[in-house]
N, C-alpha and C positions, 0 to 999 in steps of 0.2 A: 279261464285257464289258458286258452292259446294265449291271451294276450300276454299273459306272465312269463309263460315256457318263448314263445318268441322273442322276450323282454322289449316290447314296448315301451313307450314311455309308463313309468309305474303309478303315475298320478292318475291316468286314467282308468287305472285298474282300480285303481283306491278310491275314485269316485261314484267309477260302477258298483265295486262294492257298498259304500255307502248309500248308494242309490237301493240296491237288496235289500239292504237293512230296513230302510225310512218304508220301502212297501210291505215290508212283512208286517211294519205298525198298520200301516193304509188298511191292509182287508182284513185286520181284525177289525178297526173304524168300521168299512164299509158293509161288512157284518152285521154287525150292532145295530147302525142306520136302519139297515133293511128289515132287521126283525124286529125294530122298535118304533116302525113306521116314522122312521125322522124325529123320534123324540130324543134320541140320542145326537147331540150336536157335537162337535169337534172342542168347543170348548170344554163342555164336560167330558170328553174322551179323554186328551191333552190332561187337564186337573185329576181326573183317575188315572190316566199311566203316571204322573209325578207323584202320585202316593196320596194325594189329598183324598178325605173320607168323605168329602160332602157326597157327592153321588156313586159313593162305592156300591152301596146295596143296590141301586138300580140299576147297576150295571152287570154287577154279577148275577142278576134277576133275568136280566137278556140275556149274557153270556150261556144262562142254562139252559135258558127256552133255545136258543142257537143248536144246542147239542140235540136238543129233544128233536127240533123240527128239523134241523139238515145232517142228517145222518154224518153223512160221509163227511163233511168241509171241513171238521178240525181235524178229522185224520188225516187229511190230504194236505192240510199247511204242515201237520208234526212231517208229515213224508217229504215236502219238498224243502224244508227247513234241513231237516238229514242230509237230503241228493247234495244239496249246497252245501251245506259243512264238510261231507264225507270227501268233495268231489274236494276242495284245499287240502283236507288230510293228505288225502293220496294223490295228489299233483307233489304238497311239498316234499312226502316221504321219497316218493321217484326221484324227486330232482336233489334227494339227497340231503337236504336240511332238517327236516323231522325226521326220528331215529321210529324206525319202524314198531319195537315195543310201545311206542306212545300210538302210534295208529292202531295197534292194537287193543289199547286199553278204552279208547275212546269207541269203538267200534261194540267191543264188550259191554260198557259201560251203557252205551245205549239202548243196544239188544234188549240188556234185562231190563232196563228200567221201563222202557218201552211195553215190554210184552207185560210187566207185570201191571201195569200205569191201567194198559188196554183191558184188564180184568174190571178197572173201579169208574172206566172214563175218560176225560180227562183234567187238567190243573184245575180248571174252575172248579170242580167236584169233591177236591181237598177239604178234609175237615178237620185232620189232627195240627196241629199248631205248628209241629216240628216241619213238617212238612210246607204249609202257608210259607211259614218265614223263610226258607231254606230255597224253595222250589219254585210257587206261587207268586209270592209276594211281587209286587213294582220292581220293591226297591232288586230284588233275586233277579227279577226277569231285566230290567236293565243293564244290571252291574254283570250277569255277563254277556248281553249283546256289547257290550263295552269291550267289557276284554276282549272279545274276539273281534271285535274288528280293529284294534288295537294292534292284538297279536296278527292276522291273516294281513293286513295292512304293512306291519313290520314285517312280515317274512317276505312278503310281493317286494318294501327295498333292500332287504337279502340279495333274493336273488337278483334280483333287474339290477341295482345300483350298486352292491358290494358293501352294503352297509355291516357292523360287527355281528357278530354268530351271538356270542356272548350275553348281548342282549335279547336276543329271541328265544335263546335255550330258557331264560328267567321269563318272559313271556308264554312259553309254553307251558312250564311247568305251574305258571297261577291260573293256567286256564284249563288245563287237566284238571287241578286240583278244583276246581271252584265245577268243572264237570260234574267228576267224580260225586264229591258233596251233595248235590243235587239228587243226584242218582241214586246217592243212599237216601234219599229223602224222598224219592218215587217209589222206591222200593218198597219203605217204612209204612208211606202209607197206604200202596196197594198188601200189604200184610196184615194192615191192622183190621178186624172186624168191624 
């Protein structure tokens, strides 16, 4: 965040950013590793985060044993996965480019899905479909680490470089949305029995 508000060069924000992103895959990886005593290799990581089924079931097999045996560690990525989004929200909204109603909703938006997710779990734990595909799924968990770095990416040359508004207002609004969605889909399935 200093480096944007004092407008540095914006490639390096954008690749620290990037750099965020690529680890928040790492210690799910180095997770799995660890509870799966190294039977979990990178390649079958890699082939399960692209969506391939060959080692889906084994994977979600450690992913659950992870939640059984380390209590705390997936709540502490969903928490610092938040600190990090939340902390772009309101860098952009301050410096004027995000209209405050959207930090709002995004803020909302989290809250319940959160509190309500923490009743059942968490994603690996999903059993209603609507949910999987919406929430869960690769293809869901990719396409929006996508868009937001996408979006947080374009607003970083917003601000630093002068780039067009125009196009980050349509970047935000697909990444609300594609929030939001989600959200109803934590919601759904911390409701369902």
């Amino acid at each position: 965040m200093y480096l944007i508000i004092t407008k540095v060069n914006p490639i390096i924000s954008i690749i620290l950013l990037a750099f965020a992103f690529i680890l928040d895959g790492v210690d799910g990886f180095l997770a799995l590793r660890e509870i799966s005593k190294g039977k979990v290799t990178l390649s079958m990581y890699i082939d399960y985060s692209l969506g391939h089924k060959t080692y889906a079931k084994k994977i979600k097999a450690f992913k659950q044993s992870i939640e059984k045996t380390v209590k705390y560690g997936p709540r502490f990525d969903i928490a610092a996965d938040r600190i990090t989004e939340y902390s772009f929200w309101v860098t952009f909204t301050v410096l004027g480019i995000v209209p405050l109603f959207v930090l709002i909703i995004v803020i909302i938006r989290h809250s319940f899905a959160d509190a309500f997710l923490g009743l059942k779990g968490t994603s690996s734990k999903m059993k209603t479909g609507i949910a999987r595909a919406l929430y869960a799924s690769n293809i869901s968990r990719g396409g929006i680490n996508v868009v937001k770095f996408v979006t947080f990416s374009y607003l970083i040359l917003v601000f630093v470089s002068g780039y067009p508004i125009i196009p980050a207002y349509i970047l935000i609004f697909i990444l609300v949305l594609f929030i939001v969605v989600r959200g109803i889909a934590e919601v759904y399935e911390s409701l369902k029995k």
